[in-house]
C-alpha positions as CSV (number, residue, x, y, z in Angstrom):
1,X,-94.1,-85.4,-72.2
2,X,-93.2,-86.8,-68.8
3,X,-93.7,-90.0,-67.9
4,X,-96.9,-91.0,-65.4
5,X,-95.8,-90.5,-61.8
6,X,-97.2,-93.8,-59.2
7,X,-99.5,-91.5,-57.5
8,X,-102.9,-93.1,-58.8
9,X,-106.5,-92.1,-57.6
10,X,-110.1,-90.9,-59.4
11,X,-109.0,-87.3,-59.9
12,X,-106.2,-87.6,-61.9
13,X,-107.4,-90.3,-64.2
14,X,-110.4,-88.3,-64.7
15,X,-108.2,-85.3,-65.4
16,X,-105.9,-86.8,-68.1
17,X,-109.4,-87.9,-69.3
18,X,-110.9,-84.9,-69.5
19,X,-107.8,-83.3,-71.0
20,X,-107.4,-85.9,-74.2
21,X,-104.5,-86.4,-76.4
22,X,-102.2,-83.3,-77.0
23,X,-103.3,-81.4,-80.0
24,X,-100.7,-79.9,-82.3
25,X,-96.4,-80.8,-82.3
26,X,-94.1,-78.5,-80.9
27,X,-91.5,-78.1,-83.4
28,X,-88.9,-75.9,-81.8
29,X,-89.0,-75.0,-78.7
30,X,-86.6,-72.4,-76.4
31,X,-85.1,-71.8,-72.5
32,X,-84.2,-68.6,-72.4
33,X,-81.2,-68.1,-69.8
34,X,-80.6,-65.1,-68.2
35,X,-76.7,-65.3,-68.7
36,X,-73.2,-64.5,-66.6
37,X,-73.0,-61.0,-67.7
38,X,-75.4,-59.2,-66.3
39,X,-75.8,-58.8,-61.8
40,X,-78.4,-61.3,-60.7
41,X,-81.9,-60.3,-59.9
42,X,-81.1,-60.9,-56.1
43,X,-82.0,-58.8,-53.2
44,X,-80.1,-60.3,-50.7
45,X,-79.0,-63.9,-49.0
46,X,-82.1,-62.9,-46.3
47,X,-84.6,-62.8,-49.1
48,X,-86.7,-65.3,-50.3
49,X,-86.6,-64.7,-53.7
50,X,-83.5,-66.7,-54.4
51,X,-81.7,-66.4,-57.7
52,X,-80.3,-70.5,-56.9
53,X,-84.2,-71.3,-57.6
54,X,-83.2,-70.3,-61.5
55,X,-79.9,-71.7,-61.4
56,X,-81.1,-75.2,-60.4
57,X,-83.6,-75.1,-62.7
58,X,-81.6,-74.3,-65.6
59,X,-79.3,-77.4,-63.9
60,X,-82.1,-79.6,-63.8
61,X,-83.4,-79.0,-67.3
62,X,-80.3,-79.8,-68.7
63,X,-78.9,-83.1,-66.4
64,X,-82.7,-84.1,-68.1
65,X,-81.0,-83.5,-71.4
66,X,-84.4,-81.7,-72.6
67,X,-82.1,-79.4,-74.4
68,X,-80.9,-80.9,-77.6
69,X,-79.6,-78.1,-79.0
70,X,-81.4,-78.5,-82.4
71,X,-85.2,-78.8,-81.8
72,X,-85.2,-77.7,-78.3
73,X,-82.0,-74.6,-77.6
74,X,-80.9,-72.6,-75.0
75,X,-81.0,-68.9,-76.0
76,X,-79.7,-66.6,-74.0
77,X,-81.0,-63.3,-72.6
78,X,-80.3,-59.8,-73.9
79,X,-81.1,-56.3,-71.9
80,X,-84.4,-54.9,-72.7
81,X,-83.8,-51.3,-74.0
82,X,-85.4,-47.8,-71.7
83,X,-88.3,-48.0,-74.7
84,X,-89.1,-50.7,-74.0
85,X,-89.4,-50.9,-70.2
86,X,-91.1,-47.7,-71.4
87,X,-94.1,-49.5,-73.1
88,X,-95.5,-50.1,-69.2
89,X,-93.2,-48.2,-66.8
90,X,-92.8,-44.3,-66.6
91,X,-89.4,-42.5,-67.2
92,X,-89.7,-41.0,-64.0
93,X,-89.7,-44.5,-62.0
94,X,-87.0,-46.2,-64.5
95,X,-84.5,-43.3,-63.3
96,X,-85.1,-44.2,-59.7
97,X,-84.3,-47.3,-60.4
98,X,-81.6,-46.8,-62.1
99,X,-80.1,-44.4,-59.5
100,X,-81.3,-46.4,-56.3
101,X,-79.3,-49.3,-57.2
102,X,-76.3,-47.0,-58.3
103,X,-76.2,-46.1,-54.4
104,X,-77.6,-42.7,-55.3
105,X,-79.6,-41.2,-52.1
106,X,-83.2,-40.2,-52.6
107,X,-87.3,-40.8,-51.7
108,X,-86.8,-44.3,-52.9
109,X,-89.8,-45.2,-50.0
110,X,-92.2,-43.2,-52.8
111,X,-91.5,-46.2,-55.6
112,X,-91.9,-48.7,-53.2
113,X,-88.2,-49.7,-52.2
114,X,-86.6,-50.1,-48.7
115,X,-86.5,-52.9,-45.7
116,X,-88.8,-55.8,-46.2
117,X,-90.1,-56.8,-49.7
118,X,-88.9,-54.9,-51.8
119,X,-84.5,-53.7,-50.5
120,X,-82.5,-51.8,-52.9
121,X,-79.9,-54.0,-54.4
122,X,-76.8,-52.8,-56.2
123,X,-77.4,-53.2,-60.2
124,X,-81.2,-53.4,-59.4
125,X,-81.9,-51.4,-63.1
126,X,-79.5,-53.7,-64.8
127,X,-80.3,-56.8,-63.2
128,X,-84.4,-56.1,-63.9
129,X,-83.6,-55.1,-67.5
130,X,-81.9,-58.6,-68.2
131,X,-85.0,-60.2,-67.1
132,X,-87.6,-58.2,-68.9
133,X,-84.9,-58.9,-71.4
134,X,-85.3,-62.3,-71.4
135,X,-89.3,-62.5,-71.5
136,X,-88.9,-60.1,-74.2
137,X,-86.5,-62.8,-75.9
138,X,-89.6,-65.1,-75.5
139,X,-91.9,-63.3,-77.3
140,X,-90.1,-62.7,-80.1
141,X,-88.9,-66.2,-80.7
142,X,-92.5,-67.2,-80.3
143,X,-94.1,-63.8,-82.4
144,X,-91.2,-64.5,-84.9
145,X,-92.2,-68.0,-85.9
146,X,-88.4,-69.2,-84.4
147,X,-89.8,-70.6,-82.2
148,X,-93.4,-72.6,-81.1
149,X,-92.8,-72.0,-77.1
150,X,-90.3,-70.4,-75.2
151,X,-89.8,-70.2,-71.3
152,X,-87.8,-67.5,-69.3
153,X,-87.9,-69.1,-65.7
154,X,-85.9,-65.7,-64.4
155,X,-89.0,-64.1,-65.3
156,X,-92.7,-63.8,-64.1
157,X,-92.2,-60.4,-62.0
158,X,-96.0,-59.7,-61.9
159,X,-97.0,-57.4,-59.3
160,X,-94.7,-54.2,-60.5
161,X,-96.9,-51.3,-61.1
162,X,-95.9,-48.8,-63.7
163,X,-94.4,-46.5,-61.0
164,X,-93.8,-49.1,-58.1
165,X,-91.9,-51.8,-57.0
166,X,-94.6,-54.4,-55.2
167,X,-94.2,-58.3,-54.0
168,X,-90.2,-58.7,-54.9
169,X,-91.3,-57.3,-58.3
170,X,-89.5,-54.3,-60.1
171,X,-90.2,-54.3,-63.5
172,X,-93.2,-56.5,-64.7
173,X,-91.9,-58.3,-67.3
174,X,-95.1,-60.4,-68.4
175,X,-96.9,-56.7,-68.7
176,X,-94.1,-55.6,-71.4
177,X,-93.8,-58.5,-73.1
178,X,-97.3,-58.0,-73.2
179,X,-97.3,-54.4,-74.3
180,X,-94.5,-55.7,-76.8
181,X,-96.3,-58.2,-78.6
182,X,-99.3,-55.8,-78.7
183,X,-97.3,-53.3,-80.8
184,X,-95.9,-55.8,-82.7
185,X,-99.0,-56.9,-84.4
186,X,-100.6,-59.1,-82.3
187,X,-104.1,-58.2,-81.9
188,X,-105.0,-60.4,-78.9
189,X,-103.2,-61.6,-76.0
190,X,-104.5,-64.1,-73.2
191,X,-102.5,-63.9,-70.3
192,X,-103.0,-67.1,-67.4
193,X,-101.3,-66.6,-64.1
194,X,-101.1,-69.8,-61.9
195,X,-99.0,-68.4,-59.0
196,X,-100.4,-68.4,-55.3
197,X,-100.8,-64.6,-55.6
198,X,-102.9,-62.6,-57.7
199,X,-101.7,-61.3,-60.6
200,X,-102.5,-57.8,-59.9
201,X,-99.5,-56.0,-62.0
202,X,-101.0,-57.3,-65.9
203,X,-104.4,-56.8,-64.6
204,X,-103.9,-53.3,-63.6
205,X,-101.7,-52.0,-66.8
206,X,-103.8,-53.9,-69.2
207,X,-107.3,-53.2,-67.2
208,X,-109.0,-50.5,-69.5
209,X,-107.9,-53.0,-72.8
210,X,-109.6,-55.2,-74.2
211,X,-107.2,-57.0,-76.4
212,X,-105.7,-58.5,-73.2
213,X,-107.6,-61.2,-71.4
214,X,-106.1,-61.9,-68.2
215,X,-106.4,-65.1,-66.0
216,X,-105.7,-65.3,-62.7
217,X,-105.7,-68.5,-60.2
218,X,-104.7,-67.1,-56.5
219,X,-105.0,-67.5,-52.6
220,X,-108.0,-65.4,-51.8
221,X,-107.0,-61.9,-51.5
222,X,-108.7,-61.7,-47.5
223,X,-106.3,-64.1,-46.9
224,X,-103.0,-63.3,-48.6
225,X,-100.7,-60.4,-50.4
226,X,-101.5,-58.5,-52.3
227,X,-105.2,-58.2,-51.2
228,X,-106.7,-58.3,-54.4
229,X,-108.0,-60.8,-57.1
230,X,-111.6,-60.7,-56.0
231,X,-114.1,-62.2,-58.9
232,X,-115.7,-58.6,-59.0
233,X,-112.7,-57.4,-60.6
234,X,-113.4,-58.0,-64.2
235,X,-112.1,-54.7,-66.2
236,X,-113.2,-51.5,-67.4
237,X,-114.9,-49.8,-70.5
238,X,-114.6,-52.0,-73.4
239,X,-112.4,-54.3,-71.4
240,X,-115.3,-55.1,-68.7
241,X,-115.7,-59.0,-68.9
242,X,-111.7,-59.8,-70.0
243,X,-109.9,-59.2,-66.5
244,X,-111.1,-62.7,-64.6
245,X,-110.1,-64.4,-61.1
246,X,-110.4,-66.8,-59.5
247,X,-109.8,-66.6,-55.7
248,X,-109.3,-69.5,-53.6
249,X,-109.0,-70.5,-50.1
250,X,-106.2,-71.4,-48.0
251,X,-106.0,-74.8,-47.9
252,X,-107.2,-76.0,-51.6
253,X,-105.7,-78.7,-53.1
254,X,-104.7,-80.3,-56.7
255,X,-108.3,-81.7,-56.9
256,X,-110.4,-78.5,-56.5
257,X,-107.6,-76.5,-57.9
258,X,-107.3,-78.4,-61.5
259,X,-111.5,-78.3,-61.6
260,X,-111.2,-74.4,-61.0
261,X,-108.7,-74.4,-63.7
262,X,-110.7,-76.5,-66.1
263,X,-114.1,-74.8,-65.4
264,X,-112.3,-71.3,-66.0
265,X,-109.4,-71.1,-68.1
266,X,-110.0,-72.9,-71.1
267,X,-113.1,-72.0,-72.4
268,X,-112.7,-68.2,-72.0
269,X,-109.1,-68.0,-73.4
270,X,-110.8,-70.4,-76.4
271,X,-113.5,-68.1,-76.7
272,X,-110.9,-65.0,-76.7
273,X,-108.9,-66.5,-79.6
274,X,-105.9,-65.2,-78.9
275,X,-103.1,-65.0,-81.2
276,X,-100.4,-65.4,-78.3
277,X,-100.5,-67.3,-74.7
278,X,-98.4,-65.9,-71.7
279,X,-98.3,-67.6,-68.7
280,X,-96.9,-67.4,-65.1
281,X,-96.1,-70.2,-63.6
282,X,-95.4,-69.9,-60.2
283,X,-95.3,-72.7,-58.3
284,X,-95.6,-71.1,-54.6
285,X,-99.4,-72.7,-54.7
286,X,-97.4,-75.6,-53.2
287,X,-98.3,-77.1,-49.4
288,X,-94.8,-76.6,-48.2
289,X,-94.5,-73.0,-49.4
290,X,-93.6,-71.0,-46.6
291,X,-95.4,-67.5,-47.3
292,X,-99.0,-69.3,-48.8
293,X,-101.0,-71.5,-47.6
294,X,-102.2,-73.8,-50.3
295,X,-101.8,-77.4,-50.4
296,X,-100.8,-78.4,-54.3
297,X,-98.3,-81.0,-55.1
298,X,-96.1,-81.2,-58.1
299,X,-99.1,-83.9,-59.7
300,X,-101.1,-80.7,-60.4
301,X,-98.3,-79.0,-62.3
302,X,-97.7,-81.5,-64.1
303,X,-101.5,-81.8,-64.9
304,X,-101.7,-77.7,-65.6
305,X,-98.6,-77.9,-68.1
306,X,-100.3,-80.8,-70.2
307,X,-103.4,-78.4,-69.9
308,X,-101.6,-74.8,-71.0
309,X,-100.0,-76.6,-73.8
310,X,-102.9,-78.1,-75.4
311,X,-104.6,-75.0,-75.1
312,X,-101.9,-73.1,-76.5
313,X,-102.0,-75.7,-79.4
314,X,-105.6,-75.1,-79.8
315,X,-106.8,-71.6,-78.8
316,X,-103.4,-69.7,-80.0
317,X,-101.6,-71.6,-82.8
318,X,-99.3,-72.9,-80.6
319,X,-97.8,-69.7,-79.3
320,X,-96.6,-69.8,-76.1
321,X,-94.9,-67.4,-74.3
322,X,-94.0,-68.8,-70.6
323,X,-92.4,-67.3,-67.7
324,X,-91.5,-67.9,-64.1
325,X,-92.9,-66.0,-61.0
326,X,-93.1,-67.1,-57.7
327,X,-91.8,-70.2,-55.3
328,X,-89.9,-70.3,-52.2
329,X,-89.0,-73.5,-51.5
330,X,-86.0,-72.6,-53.9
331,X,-84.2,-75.9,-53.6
332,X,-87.3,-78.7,-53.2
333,X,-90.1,-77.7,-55.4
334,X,-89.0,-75.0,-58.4
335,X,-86.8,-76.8,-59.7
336,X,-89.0,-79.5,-60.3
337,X,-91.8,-77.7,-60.9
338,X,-90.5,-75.6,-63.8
339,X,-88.9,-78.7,-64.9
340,X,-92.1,-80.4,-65.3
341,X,-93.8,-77.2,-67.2
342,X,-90.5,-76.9,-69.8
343,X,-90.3,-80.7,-70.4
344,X,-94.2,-80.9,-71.6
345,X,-93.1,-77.7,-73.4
346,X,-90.5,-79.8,-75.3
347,X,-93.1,-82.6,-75.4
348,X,-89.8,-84.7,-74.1
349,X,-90.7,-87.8,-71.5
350,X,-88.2,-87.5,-68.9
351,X,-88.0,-90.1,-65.7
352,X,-89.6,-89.8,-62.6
353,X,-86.4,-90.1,-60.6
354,X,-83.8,-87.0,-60.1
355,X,-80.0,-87.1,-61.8
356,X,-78.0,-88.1,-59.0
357,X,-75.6,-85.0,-60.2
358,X,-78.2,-82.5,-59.9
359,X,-79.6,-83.7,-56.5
360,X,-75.9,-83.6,-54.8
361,X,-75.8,-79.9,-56.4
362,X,-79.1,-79.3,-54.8
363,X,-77.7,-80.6,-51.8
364,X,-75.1,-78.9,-51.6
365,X,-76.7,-75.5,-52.0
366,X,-79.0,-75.3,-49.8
367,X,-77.6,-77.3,-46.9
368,X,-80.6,-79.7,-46.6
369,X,-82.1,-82.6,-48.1
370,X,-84.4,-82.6,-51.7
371,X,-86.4,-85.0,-52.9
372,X,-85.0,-87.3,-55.4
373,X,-88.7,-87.9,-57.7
374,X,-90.9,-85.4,-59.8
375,X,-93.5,-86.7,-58.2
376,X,-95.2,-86.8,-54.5
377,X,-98.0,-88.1,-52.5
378,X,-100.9,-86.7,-53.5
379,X,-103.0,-84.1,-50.2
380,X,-106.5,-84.6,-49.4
381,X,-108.9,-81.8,-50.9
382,X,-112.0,-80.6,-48.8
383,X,-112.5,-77.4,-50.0
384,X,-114.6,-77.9,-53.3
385,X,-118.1,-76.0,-52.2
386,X,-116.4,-72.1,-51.5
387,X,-114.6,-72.5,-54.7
388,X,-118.0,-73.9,-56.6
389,X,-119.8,-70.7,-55.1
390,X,-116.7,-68.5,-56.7
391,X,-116.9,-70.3,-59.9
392,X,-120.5,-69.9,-60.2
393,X,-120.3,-66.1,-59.3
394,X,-117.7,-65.7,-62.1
395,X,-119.2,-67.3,-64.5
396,X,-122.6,-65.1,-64.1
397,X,-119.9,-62.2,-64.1
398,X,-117.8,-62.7,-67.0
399,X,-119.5,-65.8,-69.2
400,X,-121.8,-64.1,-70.5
């Protein structure tokens, strides 16, 4: 686990309290990379969503030395095949993938692609196959037994519909590794997405099932893309009660954050049982993120990680399938956010200070100064009473 940053004060001391000792080892443990021969998920050097933000993390992870190449490896990514992109997205909107990014011409506007979030790319089907590859890799090291955890940062593309590219997002790669597992055996899934935005694409494909819980921890939807996430939103049929969010607004910090998190998410996915955890683990909740407008600091991922892994430990027999998802400040905060999340993973203590390789690398890419610790001065929290009124609303919602 890593070691304590110097950050102090009540609500992290009351936290680790509250949390207790890690339950259960994490024997072997896997990165997935995405690999050199495939295009890179990129749409374009304008974009935010920056492929460096993977590539520094992989960096990162491995100046660390987490990897040890015998109880914690490096696996690296395969394409997933048309069936199974198939399990959540239709044929028709596979092929126009698949012929958009060959340069084909068509009513690409009518799957969501063109100028702004979501450009055509060259290799876009190839490129989005490797990554749903890759979670795909996860949950079958995980499902398999090779593995406890296992971690594709490339991943996390959670607002893809089955016929539409949304938020930077065109496959959903958390939905069919969902769909995956589900029709390999597993009879339960809990899926917990900590990213800034709602995690609209898993609850939408899995909203009618109730073998799926879904999780979500957002920026209220009246305030931020993509509009939804509202605590009313709790499924449908036989699945009412397992789709659950938590909306939050702008300006919450680690301290109300992490009590939303603790009064939500582990008792329901406890009470669930299930027999796998997913995550997404975006990391654009951060203050300095430029398209949200929370104000978290790496303390509370480092808090959340400890958190998901006990919980996977103790709710899901230590399966843990993890992915990436969102976070803009490519060069200054994923890195060592993900860092933080794949090292408790591992259950390896790494320093609080950065490699001097990897921070001159970091440099170098982006042009601009990083910070050279995991850790940062905690933010002020004065939003705890509209989050307490959410809370309360969900739990009369869903608890029951």
């Amino acid at each position: 686990m890593v070691a304590e940053p110097c950050i102090g004060g009540p609500i992290f001391s009351a936290v680790t309290t509250a949390l207790g000792k890690l339950e259960g080892v994490s024997e072997r443990v896997e990165l997935i990379w995405y690999g050199e021969d495939a295009p890179w998920y990129d749409h374009g050097p304008q974009h935010p969503l920056r492929p460096a933000r993977v590539i520094l993390t992989r960096q990162l992870i491995h100046d660390f030395v987490i990897v040890d190449g015998e109880r914690v490896r490096e696996t690296p990514a395969r394409d997933a095949t048309g069936e199974e992109v198939g399990l959540v997205h239709t044929e028709r909107y596979i092929d126009a993938v698949r012929r958009a990014g060959h340069g084909e011409r068509g009513p690409w506007w009518e799957f969501g692609f063109g100028p702004g979030d979501n450009p055509i790319f060259p290799g876009m089907h190839e490129a989005s196959v490797r990554v749903v590859g890759a979670s795909l890799m996860a949950a079958e090291a995980v499902w398999s037994g090779r593995a406890d955890h296992a971690f594709n940062p490339a991943g996390g593309l959670h607002h893809a519909m089955p016929e539409r590219a949304s938020g930077f997002c065109v496959y959903d790669d958390p939905a069919v590794a969902i769909a995956w597992l589900l029709a390999n055996g597993a009879r339960r899934v809990a899926y917990v997405d900590v990213d800034v935005h709602h995690g609209d694409g898993p609850q939408d494909v899995f909203y009618g099932d109730p073998r799926v819980l879904t999780v979500s921890l957002h920026q209220d939807g009246r305030t931020l893309f993509p509009g939804t996430g509202f605590v009313e939103e709790t499924g449908a049929g036989e699945a009412v009660g397992t789709k659950v969010n938590v909306p939050l607004p702008p300006g919450t910090g680690d301290g109300t954050w992490l009590w939303a998190f603790r009064e939500v998410v582990p008792p329901l996915v406890e009470a669930f049982a299930p027999d796998v955890l997913v995550t997404q683990l975006g990391c654009d909740s951060h203050h300095s993120d430029p398209l949200a407008n929370l104000a978290l600091t790496t303390a509370a991922y480092r808090e959340t990680a400890v958190a998901l892994h006990q919980l996977a430990h103790r709710a899901a027999g230590g399966r843990w399938v993890a992915t990436g998802g969102g976070g803009y400040q490519w060069a200054s905060v994923v890195p060592r956010a993900w860092t933080l999340y794949f090292a408790e993973m591992a259950g390896v203590s790494i320093p609080d200070g950065l490699p001097q390789s990897w921070i001159a690398r970091a440099v170098q890419e982006s042009g601009h100064a990083v910070p050279t610790t995991l850790s940062e001065q905690h933010i002020g929290d004065e939003r705890g009473p509209a989050v307490a009124r959410s809370i309360e609303a969900l739990k009369q919602l869903v608890f029951p």
